[in-house]
Residue, then its C-alpha position, 0 to 999 in steps of 0.5 A: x461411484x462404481x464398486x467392483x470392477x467396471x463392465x465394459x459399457x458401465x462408462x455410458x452411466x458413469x459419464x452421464x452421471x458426470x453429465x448430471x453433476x455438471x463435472x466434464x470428464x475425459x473418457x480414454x478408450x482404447x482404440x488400436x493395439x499391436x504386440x504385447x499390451x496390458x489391456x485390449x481395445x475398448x478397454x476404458x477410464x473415465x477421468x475426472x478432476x478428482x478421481x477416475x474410474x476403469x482402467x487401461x492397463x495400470x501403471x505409467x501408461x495409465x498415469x500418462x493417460x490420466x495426465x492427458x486427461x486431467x490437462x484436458x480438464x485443466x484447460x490445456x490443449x482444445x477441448x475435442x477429442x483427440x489420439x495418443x500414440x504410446x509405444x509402451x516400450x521407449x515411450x512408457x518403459x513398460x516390459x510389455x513392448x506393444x504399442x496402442x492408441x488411446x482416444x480422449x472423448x470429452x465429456x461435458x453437457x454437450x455430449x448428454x444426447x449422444x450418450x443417452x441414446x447409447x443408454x437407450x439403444x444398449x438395452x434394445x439392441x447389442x448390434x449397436x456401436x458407438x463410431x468416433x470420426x477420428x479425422x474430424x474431431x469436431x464432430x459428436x460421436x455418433x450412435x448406429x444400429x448393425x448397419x455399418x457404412x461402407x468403407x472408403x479409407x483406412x483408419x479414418x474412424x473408431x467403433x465401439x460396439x455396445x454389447x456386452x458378452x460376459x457370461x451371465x450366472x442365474x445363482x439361486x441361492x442367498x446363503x453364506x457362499x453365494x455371498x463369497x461367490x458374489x464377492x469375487x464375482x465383483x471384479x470379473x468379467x461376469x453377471x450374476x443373477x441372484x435369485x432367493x425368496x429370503x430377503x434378508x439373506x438377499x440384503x446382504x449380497x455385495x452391491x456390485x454393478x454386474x451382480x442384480x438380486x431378485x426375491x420372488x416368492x418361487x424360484x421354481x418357474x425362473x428355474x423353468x423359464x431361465x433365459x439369456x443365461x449362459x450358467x446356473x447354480x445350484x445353492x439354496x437353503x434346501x436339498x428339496x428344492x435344489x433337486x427340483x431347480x436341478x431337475x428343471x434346469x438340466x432341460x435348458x440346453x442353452x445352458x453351457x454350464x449347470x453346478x450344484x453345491x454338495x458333496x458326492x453323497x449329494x450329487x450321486x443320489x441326485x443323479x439317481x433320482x433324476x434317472x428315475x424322473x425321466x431325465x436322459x443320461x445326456x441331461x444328466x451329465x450336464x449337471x456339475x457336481x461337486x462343484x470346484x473340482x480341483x480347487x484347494x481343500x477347504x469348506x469355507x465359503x471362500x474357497x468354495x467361491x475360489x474353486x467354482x469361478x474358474x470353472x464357470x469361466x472356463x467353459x462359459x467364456x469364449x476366449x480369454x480376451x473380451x469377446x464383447x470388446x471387439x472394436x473395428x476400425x473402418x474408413x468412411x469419408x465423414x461420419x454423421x453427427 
């Protein structure tokens, strides 16, 4: 099972792994919204007989949806994917007032090839999408590269893009905060990368889907190569060697945001020897130290974490809604298998 808070294509390995056990699932996605609405589209639960995970927005929508679901798993109704129109307001008595559309894709051995090839494509490929028929519900859904097919009528079909654009975070650094870090980093829309050559401090990094532990010897020639990485920070066992990280990854401007751990003693001698190695003002000023300005005093790896999180999201997300989650709704007349 999932800990943490579920990614938003973390229900293609849910739903296969329910695939392999023999036990059908419903998955419920999000498919249209309108108005005020606790969750976006593409937001998703895997219902199963026993337990679910994801969410669509929590209370009486969510129950209502889980109701459908297990009635589909009871037997009740066909077996084939179907939509649920819910006016949050009358329907749900829900203050949030907008209305959505929900779809019920069953999940059983039939659907193994289709995920699969969504598992596959996923890692090549983040133009890819996932496009339910929702005229002919007989049909399987079917897994597409960037090519959309042409539009024909309105509302006919639903696609799921598979990409996943939460920010990825390069942390070096295993200690005490990068362990509250990744925490909280559990439950937010955000990949970590945790990078540290102590594999018992790496040990005790909480197992959460969105966060990977690397232990390379040198974690210099990552710092030097980082790639598809939209922040990094800065926290190792020592100053040494967070100065050369610090140093090498200033010269990375894909990085949106570069912190360091310390206090103002620390980064002022820091950007002083930078200054001295050849690092331009502009390169220095990339650099975020102290971290978590603003956030509430304390020194305790919590409140470290509480205070640097925010800021990493802040400038590394481009909304405040799922930009991965950006589903369109095309017509075509009937959608291969």
């Amino acid at each position: 099972m999932i800990r943490g808070a579920p990614g938003p294509c973390d229900w293609i390995n849910a739903a296969l792994d329910t695939v392999a056990k023999a036990r059908p699932a419903v998955l419920a996605i999000i498919c249209g919204e309108r108005g005020s609405t606790p969750r976006e589209t593409g937001s998703w639960i895997l219902i199963g007989e026993a337990q679910s995970l994801g969410s669509v927005g929590g209370g009486e929508l969510e129950r209502t949806i889980i109701e459908a679901g297990q009635a589909m798993l009871a037997g009740n109704g066909d077996w084939m994917r179907s939509i649920v129109h819910c006016v949050l307001g009358p329907d749900m008595r829900q203050c949030c007032g907008g209305t959505l559309e929900v779809m019920l894709q069953p999940i059983d051995a039939s659907a193994s090839l289709w995920l699969q090839k969504a598992r596959t494509i996923q890692h090549v490929d983040n133009r890819a999408s996932v496009l339910f028929d929702k005229t002919h519900t007989d049909i399987p859904p079917s897994v597409i590269d960037d090519d959309k097919p042409s539009t024909v009528s309105a509302d006919a079909v639903f696609i799921l893009p598979l990409a996943d654009h939460r920010p990825a975070l390069a942390l070096f650094g295993a200690g005490h905060v990068s362990r509250a870090l990744c925490t909280i980093a559990s439950q937010l829309p955000l990949r970590v990368s945790v990078f540290d050559s102590r594999q018992d401090q790496c040990a005790q990094v909480p197992v959460a889907p969105n966060i990977d532990v690397h232990t390379p010897h040198d974690l210099l020639p990552i710092a030097q190569d980082l790639r598809h990485h939209d922040a990094a920070l800065v926290m190792t066992h020592s100053h040494a060697l967070d100065y050369d990280l610090c140093r090498a990854l200033l010269t990375n401007t894909a990085l949106r945001y570069t912190g360091l751990i310390g206090s103002q003693a620390k980064a002022r001698r820091f950007r002083k020897a930078l200054k001295k190695d050849g690092l331009t003002d502009t390169q220095i000023a990339r650099l975020t130290s102290p971290i978590g300005a603003g956030a509430l005093p304390g020194k305790e790896p919590g409140v470290i974490a509480l205070g640097v999180l925010p800021e990493i999201l802040k400038t590394c997300r481009v909304t405040t809604r799922e930009p991965a989650i950006m589903v369109q709704q095309i017509g075509i007349q009937r959608a291969a298998s």
